[in-house]
C-alpha positions, 0 to 999 in steps of 0.5 A, a space after each residue: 736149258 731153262 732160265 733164272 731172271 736173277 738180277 746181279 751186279 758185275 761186282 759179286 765174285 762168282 763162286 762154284 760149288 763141286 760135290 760128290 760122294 766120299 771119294 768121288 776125286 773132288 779134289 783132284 778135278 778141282 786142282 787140275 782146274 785151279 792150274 789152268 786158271 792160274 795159267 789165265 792169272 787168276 786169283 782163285 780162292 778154295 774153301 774146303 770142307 772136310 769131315 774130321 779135324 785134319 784137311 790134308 787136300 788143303 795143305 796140298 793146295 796151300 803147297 801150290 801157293 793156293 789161298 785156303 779157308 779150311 772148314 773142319 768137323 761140320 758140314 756147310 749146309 747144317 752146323 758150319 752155316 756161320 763159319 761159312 758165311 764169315 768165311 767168305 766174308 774174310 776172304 772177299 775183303 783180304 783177297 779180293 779174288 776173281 773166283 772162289 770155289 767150294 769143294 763140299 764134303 761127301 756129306 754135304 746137301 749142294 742145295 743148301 749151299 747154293 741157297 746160301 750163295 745166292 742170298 749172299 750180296 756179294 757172291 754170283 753163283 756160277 754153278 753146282 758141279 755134281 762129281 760121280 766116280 763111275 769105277 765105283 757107283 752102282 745106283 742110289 737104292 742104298 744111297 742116302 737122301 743127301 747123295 741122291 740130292 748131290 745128282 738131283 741139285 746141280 747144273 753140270 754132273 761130271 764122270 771122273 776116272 772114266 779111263 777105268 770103265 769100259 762103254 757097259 759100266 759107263 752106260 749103266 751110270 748114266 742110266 742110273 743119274 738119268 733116274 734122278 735127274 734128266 736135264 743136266 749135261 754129263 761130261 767125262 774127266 779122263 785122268 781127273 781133268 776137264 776144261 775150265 770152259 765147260 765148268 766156269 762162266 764168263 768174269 771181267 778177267 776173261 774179257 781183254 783175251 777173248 778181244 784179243 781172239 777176236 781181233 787175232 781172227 777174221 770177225 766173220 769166220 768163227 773160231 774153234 777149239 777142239 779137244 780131239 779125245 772128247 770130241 768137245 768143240 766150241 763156235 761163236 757167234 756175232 749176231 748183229 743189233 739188240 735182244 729182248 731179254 725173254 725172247 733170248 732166254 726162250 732161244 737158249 732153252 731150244 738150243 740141242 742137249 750136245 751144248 753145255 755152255 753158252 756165255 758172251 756179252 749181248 747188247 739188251 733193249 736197254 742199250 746196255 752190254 750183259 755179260 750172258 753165262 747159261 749151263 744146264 738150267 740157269 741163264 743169268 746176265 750180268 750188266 758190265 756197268 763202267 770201265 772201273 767195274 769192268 775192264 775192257 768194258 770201252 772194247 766191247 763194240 759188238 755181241 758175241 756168243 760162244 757155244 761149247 759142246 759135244 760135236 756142236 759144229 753140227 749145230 752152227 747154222 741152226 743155232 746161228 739161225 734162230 739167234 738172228 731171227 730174234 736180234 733187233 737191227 
């Protein structure tokens, strides 16, 4: 993993941008997503665009009582960048959501879009989540400059409607992304569903039931979650004293290709707790500034690191190794 050393404030609302082909199924991972965040009571807003002048997947949200912002004939990175903009602005100040996610159409180039997310003042960007239907993909040699950029510009690629392919069609796709882009983690969305961990970063909504984990267990034995289907396991860590910001970010650019997700809250040189989300390339830190900014910000006494992967109870010692070497007592 590579880092960013972007600075940002606990205050801007993160946001996730999922692209993919026409037809990639797009919207069916983003409303499986959306059921486990309302699960977690979580105020998600989607805004979705769509070419053409009818958005039938916004109704179908709309019918599960998600905010929608419909953004019809255009794309976002070209000719809608000013309904984009207001858009978000809108929905920020009526909503005052814990997330918003941005499914792009088929069309869309997600770099665009995340330049524009980054140089919003008030938007973190969490992510650009690339979308592959593996039944149906064959290379990109007749695929368009666009296309290409949907694998070329993303943090995370997913392989939807992997339970229709056999291990040869699946191998082949993988071959064919590899060709354009090396450093991404691939993750499987058997039936169009992924957890929500592996996609989004930390927020302050997500603070009080991690506490409580902690508090439920042993602090010095780690906690796991497994997803037996997709061997998907997840430790923590809770390393002891401070963090040099570049001699952390160096760390996690070393840690194995198996881990997707690393995210916590570490105390820096400062003496402040960050809030750390890190995917494919970009670690970012996030002050948490006061309990009026951050709640359960008073609770947050130590570090703790989570790693989430493929297998990554493999890793355990090394990981933890490496982490404590570099911790300040």
């Amino acid at each position: 993993m590579n880092a960013t050393n972007q600075k940002k404030t606990h205050t801007q609302i993160p946001a996730t941008i999922f692209s993919g082909f026409l037809g990639s199924g797009k919207t069916t991972i983003i409303s499986n997503l959306i059921d486990e965040l309302q699960s977690q009571n979580q105020q998600v807003i989607y805004i979705k665009n769509e070419i053409g002048d009818t958005d039938i997947d916004g109704k179908v949200m709309e019918g599960k009582g998600i905010k929608t912002k419909e953004l019809l004939n255009g794309c976002i990175c070209c000719t809608l960048v000013g309904p984009f903009i207001t858009s978000i602005n809108e929905v920020i100040e009526s909503f005052s959501p814990d997330r918003i996610i941005i499914e792009a159409s088929g069309a869309a180039d997600p770099s665009a879009i995340a330049l524009m997310i980054s140089s919003h003042p008030k938007l973190d960007r969490d992510g650009v989540v690339g979308i592959i239907d593996v039944v149906n993909f064959d290379g990109y040699k007749d695929l368009s400059i666009t296309t290409q950029n949907q694998t070329k510009f993303t943090d995370l690629i997913i392989f939807n409607k992997i339970e229709l392919v056999d291990i040869n069609k699946k191998k082949a796709v993988v071959g064919y992304v590899r060709e354009l882009n090396t450093h991404s983690p691939i993750i499987e969305a058997p039936n169009g569903k992924v957890p929500a961990k592996l996609i989004f970063g930390l927020n302050s909504k997500d603070l009080s039931a991690i506490l409580e984990d902690l508090k439920a267990s042993d602090s010095n034995h780690s906690y796991t979650d497994h997803i037996h289907e997709d061997n998907i396991q997840s430790f923590n860590l809770n390393p002891e004293g401070k963090f040099n910001k570049d001699e952390l970010e160096e760390t996690i650019n070393k840690t194995p290709k198996n881990i997707f997700r690393i995210k916590g809250f570490v105390k820096l040189e400062d003496d402040k707790f960050y809030l750390l989300n890190s995917v494919g390339k970009r670690t970012d830190f996030v002050l948490l500034e006061t309990e009026k900014n951050t709640p359960e910000y008073s609770r947050i006494s130590e570090n703790l690191l989570i790693f989430i992967g493929f297998m990554v109870h493999d890793y355990k010692h090394e990981v933890k190794e490496s982490i404590d070497a570099i911790a300040k007592k």
